[in-house]
DRENDOSE-68206 format. One record per residue: x, y negated, z of N, C-alpha, C, O in turn. Coordinates in nm, 2 decimals, padded with zeros to 4 digits. Layout:
// residues N
X/Y/Z/X/Y/Z/X/Y/Z/X/Y/Z
...
This chain:
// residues 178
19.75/-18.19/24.01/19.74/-18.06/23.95/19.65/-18.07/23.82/19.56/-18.14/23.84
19.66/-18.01/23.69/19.63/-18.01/23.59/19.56/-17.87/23.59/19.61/-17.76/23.62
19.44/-17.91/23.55/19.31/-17.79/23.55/19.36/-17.67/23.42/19.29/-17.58/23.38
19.50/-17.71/23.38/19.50/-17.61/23.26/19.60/-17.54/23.27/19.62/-17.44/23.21
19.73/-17.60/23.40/19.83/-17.51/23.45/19.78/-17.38/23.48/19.89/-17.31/23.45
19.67/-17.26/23.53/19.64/-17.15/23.58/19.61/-17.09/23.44/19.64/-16.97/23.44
19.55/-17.12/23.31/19.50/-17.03/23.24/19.58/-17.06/23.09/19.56/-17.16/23.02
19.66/-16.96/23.08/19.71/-16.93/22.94/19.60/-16.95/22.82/19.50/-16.89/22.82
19.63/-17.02/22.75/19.53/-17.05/22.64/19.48/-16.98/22.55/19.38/-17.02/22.49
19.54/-16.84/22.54/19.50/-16.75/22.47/19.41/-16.65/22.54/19.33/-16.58/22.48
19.44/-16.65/22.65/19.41/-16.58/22.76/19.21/-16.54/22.71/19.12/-16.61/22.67
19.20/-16.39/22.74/19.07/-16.36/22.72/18.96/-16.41/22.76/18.86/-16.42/22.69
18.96/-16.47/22.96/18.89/-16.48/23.02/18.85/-16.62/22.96/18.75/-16.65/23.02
18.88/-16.69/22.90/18.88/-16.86/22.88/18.74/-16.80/22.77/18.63/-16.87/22.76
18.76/-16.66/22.68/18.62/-16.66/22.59/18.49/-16.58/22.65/18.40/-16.53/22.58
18.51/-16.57/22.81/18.40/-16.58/22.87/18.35/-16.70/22.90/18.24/-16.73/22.84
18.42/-16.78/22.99/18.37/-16.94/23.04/18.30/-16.97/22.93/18.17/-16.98/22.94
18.39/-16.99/22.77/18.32/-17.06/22.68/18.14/-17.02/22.65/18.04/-17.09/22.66
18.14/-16.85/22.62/17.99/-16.77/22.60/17.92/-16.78/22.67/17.80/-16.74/22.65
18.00/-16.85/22.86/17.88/-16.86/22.91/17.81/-16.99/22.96/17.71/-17.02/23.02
17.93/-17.05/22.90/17.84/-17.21/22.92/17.75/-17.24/22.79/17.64/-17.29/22.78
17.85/-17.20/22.68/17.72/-17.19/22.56/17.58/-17.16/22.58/17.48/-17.23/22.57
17.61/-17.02/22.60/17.45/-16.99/22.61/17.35/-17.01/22.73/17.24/-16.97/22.73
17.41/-17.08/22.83/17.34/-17.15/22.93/17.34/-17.30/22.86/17.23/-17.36/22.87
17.39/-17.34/22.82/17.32/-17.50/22.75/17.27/-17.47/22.67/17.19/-17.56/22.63
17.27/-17.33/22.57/17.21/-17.37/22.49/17.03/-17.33/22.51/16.94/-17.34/22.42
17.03/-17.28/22.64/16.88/-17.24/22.66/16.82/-17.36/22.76/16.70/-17.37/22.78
16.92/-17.46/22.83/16.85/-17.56/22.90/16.89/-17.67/22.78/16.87/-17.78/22.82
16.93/-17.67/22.66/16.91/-17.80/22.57/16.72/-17.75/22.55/16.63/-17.81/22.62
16.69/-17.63/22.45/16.62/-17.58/22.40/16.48/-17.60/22.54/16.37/-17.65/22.51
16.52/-17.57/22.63/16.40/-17.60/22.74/16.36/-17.77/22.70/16.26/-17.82/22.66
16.49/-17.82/22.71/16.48/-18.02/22.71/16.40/-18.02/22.57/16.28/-18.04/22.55
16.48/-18.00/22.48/16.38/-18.03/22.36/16.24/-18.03/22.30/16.19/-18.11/22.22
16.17/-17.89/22.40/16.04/-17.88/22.40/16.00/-17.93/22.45/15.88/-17.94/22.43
16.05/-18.02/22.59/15.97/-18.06/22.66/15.94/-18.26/22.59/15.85/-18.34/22.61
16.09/-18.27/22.52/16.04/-18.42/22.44/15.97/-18.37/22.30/15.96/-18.46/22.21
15.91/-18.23/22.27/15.86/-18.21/22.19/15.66/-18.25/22.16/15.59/-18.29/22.07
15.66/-18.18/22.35/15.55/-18.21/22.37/15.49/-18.33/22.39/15.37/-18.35/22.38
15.61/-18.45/22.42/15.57/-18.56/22.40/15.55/-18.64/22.59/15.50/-18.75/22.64
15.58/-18.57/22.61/15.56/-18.60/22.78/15.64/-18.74/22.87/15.76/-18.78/22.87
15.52/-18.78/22.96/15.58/-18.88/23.00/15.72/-18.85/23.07/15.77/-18.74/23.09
15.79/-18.98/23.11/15.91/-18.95/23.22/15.85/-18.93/23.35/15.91/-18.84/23.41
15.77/-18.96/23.41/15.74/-18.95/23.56/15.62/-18.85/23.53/15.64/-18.75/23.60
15.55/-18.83/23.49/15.39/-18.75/23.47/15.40/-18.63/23.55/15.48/-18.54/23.53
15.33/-18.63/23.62/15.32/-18.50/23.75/15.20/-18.46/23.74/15.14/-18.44/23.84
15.12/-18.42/23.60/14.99/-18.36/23.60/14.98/-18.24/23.56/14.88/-18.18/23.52
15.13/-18.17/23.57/15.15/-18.02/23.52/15.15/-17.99/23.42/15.08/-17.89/23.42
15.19/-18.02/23.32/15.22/-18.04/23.17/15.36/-17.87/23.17/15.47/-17.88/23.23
15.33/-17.74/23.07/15.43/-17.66/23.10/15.45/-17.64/22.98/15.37/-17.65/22.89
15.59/-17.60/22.95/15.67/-17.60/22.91/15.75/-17.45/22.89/15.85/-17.44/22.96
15.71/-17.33/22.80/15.77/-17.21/22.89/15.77/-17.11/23.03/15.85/-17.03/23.08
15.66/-17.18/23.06/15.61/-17.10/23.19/15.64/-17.18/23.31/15.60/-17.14/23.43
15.72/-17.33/23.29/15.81/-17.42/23.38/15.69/-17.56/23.36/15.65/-17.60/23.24
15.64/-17.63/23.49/15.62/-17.78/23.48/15.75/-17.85/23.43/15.87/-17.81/23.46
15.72/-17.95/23.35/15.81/-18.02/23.34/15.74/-18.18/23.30/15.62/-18.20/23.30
15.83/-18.27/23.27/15.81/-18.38/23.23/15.90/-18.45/23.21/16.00/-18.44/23.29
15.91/-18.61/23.06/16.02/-18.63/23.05/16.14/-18.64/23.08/16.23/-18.59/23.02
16.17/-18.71/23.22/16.32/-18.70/23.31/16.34/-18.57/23.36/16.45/-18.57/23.42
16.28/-18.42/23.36/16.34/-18.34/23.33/16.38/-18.26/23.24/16.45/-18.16/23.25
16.33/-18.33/23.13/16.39/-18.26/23.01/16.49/-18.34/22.97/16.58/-18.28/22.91
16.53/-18.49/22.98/16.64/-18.54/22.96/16.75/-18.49/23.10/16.87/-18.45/23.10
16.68/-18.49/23.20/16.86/-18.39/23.24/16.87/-18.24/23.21/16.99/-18.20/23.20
16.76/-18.17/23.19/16.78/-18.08/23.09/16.89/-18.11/22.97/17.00/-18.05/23.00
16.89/-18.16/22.87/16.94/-18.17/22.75/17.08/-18.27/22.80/17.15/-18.31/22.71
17.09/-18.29/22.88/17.21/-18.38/22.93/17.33/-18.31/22.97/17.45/-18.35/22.94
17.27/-18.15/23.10/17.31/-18.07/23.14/17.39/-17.95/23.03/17.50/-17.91/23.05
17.30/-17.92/22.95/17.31/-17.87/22.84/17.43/-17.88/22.71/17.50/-17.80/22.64
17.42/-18.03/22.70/17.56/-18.10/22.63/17.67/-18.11/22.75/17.77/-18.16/22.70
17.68/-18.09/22.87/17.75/-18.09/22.90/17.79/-17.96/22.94/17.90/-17.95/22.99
17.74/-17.86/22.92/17.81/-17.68/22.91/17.78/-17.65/22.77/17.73/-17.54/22.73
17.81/-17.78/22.68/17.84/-17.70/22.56/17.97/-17.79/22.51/18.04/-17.75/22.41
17.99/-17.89/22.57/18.11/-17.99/22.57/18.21/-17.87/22.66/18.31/-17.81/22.61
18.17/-17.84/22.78/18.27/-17.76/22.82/18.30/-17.61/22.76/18.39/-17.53/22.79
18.23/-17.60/22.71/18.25/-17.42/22.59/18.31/-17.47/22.49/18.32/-17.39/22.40
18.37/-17.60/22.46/18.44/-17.64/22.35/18.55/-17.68/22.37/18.64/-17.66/22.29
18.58/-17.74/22.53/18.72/-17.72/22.56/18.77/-17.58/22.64/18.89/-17.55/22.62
18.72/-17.53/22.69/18.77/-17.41/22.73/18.80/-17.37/22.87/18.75/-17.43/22.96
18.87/-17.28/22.89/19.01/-17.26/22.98/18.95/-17.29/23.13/18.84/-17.25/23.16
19.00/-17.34/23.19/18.96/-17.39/23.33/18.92/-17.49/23.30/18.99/-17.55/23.38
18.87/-17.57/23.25/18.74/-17.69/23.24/18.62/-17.60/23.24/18.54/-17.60/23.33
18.63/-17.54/23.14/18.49/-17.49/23.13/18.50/-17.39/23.26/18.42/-17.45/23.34
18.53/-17.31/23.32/18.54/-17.24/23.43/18.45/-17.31/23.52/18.34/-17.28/23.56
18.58/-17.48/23.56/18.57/-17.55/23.66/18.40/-17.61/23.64/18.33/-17.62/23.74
18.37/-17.64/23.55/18.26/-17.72/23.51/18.12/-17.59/23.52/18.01/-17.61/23.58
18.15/-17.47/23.47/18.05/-17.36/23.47/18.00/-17.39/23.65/17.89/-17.42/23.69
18.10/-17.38/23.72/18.11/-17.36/23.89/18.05/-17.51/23.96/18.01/-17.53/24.08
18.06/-17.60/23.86/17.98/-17.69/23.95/17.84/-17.69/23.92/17.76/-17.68/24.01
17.80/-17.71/23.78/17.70/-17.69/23.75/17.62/-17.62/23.81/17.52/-17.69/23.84
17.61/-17.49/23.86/17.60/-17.36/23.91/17.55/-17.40/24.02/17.43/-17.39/24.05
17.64/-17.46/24.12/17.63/-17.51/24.24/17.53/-17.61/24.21/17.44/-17.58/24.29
17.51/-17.71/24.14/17.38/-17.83/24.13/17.28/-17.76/24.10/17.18/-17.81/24.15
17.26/-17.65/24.04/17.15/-17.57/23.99/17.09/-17.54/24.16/16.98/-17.58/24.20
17.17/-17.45/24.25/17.14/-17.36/24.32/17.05/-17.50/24.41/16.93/-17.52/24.43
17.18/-17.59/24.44/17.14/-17.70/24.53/16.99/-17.76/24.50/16.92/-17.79/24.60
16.95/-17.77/24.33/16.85/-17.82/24.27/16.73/-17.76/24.35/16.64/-17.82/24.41
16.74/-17.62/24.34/16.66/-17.56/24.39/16.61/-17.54/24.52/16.49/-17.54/24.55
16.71/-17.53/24.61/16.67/-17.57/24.77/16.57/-17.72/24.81/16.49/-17.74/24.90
16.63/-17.82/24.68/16.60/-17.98/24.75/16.46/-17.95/24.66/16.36/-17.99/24.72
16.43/-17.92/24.55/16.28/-17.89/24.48/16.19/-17.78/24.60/16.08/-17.82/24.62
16.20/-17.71/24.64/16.11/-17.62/24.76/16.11/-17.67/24.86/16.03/-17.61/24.94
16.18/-17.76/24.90/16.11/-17.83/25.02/15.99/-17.92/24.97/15.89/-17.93/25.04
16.00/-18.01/24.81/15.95/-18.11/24.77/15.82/-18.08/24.69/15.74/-18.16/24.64
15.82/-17.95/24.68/15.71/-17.88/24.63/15.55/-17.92/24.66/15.49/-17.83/24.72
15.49/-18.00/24.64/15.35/-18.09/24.66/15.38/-18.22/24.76/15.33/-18.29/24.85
15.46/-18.20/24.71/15.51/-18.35/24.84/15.51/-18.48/24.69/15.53/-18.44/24.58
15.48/-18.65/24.73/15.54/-18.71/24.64/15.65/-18.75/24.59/15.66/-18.81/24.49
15.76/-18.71/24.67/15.89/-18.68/24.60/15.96/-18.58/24.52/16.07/-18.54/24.50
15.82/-18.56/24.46/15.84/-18.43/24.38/15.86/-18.51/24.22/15.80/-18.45/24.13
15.92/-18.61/24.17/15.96/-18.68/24.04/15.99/-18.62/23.93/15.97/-18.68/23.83
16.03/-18.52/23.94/16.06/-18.39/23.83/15.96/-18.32/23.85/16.01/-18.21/23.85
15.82/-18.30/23.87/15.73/-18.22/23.87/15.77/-18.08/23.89/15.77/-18.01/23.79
15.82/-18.03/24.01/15.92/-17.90/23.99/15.76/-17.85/24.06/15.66/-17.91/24.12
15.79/-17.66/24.01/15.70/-17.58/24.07/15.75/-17.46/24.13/15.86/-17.47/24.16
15.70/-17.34/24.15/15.77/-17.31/24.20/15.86/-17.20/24.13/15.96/-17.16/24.18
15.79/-17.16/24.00/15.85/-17.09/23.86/16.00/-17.20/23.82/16.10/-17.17/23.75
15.99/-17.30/23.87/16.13/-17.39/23.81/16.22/-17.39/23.95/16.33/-17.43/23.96
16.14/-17.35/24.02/16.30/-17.36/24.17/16.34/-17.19/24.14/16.45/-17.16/24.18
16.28/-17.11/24.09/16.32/-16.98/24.06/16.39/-16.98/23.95/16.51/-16.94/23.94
16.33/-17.02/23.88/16.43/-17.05/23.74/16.56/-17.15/23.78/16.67/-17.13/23.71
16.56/-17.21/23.86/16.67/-17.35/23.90/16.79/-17.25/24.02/16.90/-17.30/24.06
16.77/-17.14/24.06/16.84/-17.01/24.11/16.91/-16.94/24.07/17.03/-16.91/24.09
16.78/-16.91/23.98/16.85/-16.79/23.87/17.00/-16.85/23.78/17.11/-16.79/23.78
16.95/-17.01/23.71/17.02/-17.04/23.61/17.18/-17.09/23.73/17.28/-17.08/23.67
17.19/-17.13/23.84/17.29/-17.15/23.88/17.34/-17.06/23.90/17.46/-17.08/23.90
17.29/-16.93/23.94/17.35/-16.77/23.97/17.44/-16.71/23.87/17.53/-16.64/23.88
17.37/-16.79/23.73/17.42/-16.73/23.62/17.55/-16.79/23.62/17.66/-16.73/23.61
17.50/-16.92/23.62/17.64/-17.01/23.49/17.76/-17.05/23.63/17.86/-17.12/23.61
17.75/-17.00/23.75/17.81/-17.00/23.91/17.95/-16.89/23.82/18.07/-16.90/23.79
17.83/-16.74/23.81/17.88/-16.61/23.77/17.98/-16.63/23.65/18.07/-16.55/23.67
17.99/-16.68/23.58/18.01/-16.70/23.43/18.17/-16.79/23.47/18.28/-16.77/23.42
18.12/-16.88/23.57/18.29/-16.99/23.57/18.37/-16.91/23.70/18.47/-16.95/23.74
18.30/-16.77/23.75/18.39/-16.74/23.87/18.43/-16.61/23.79/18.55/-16.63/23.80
18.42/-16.55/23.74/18.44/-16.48/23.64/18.61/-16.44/23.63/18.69/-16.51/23.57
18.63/-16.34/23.70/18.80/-16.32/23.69/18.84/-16.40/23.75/18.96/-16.39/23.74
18.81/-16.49/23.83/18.87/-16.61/23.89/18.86/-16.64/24.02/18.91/-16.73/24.09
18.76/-16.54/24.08/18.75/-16.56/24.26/18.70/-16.46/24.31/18.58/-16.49/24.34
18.73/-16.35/24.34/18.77/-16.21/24.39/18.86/-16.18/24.50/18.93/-16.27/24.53
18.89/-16.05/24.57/18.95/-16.00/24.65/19.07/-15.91/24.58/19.19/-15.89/24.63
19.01/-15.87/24.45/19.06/-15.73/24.42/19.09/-15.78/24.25/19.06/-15.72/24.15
19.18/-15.93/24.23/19.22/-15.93/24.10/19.34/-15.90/24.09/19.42/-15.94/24.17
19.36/-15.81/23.95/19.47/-15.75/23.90/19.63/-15.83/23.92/19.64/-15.95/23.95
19.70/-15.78/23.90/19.81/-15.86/23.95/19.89/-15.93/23.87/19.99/-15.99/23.91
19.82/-15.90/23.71/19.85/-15.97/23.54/19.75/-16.10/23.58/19.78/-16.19/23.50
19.68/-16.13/23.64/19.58/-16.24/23.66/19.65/-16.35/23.68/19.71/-16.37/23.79
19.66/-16.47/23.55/19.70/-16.55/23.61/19.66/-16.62/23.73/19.74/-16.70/23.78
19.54/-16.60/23.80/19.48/-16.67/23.91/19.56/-16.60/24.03/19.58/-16.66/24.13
19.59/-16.49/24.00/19.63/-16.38/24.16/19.77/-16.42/24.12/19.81/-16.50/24.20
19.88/-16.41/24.00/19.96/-16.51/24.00/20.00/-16.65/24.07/20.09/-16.66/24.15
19.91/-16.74/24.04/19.93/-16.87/24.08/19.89/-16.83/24.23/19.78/-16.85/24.20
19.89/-16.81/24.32/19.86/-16.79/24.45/19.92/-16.72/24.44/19.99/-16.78/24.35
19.97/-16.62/24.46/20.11/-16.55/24.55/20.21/-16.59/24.45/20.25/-16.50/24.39
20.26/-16.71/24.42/20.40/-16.74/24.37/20.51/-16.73/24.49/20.63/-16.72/24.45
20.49/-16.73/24.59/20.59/-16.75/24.74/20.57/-16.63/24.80/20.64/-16.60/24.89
20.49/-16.53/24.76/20.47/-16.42/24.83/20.58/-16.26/24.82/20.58/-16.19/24.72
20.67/-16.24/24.94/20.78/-16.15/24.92/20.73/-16.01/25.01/20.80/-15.93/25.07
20.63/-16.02/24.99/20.61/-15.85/25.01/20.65/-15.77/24.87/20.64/-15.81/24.76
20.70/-15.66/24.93/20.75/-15.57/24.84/20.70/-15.55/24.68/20.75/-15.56/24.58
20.52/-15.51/24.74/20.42/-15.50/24.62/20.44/-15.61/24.56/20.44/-15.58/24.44
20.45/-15.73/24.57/20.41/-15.86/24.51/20.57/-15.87/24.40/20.58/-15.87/24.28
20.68/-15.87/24.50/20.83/-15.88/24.44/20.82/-15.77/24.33/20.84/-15.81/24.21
20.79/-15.64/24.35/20.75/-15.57/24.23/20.68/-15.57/24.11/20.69/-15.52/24.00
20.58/-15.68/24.17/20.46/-15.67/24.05/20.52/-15.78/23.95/20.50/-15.78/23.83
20.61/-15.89/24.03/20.64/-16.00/23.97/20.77/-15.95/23.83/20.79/-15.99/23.72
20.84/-15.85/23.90/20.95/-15.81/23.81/20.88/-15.75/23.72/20.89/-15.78/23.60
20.81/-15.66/23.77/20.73/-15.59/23.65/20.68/-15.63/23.50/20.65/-15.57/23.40
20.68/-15.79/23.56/20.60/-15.89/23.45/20.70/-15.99/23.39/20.70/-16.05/23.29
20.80/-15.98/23.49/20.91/-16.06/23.40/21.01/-15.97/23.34/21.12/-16.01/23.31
20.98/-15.88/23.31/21.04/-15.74/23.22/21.09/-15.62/23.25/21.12/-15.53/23.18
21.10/-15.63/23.41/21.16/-15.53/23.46/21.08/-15.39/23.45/20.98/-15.36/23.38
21.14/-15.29/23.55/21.07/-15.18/23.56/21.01/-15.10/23.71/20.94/-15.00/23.72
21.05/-15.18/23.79/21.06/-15.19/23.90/20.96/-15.14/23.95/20.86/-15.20/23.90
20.92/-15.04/24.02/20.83/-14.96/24.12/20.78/-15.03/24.26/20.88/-15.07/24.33
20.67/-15.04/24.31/20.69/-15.10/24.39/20.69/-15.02/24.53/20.63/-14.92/24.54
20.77/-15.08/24.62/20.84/-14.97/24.75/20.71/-15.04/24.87/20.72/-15.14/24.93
20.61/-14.95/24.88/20.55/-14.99/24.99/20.62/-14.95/25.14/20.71/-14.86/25.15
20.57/-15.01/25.24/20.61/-14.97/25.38/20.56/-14.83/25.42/20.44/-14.80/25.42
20.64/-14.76/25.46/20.58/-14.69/25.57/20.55/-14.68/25.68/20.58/-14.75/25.77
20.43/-14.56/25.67/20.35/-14.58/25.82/20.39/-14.53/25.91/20.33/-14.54/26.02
């Protein structure tokens, strides 16, 4: 399956994915940059902050790593960027669960505190929100390429209707009676 068969290229929802992986890389580049601004070691766990966030080198290089990579995917688009917002999102959330257990423990390597497992929440909530976007619902319209591709087999009335509807017809759709 090809990640670009579900979303028409022109299609509106492809210039959400893009705006919102942009502007989620572009505020975890901008975190990373300050943090090789300040000059900080890669391992240094002496609380060195950064924006209200500990950090230190090896978190500001996966910072800025993360960052080119939701702005690489706001440049291709469509369901990459979608697909890519939605994992991202997911490593953010995960980041955060495995940093709060690690919180004053020595496997704390990323100097995380507890302002960056909140922030490491927030930012997967977001860019999660951003690649599900029109795309994983109960209640999507029935022009949705997504609610399309899933009921292509589907012969209920409403569906046989909605499909003619879109292949030019005019067709009403005949629900069952109760």
């Amino acid at each position: 399956m090809d990640l670009r068969d579900e979303l028409p290229v022109d299609h509106p929802l492809s210039r959400v994915y893009r705006v919102g992986a942009a502007l989620c890389g572009l505020l975890l580049l901008v975190f990373g940059c300050l943090g090789f601004a300040g000059s900080l070691s890669s391992f240094d766990t002496a609380g060195q902050r950064i924006a209200g966030m500990s950090t230190n080198g090896l978190l500001s290089t996966i910072s800025v790593v993360f960052g080119l990579l939701l702005f690489v995917a706001a440049l291709i688009g469509g369901n990459v960027a979608s697909s890519v917002n939605i994992a991202v999102g997911v490593l953010f959330v995960l980041s955060g669960f495995v940093h709060l257990f690690l919180i004053g423990r020595p496997g704390n390597i990323l100097d995380f505190g507890m302002t960056n497992v909140i922030f490491s929440f927030l930012m997967g909530l977001l860019i999660m929100t951003f690649g599900m976007y029109g795309r994983v619902s109960g209640g999507l319209p029935h022009d949705n390429p997504y609610w399309q591709r899933r009921h292509r087999g589907d012969t209920t009335p409403e569906a046989e209707a909605t499909q003619s509807v879109l292949a030019g017809g005019t067709a009403q759709p005949q629900l069952p009676r109760r």
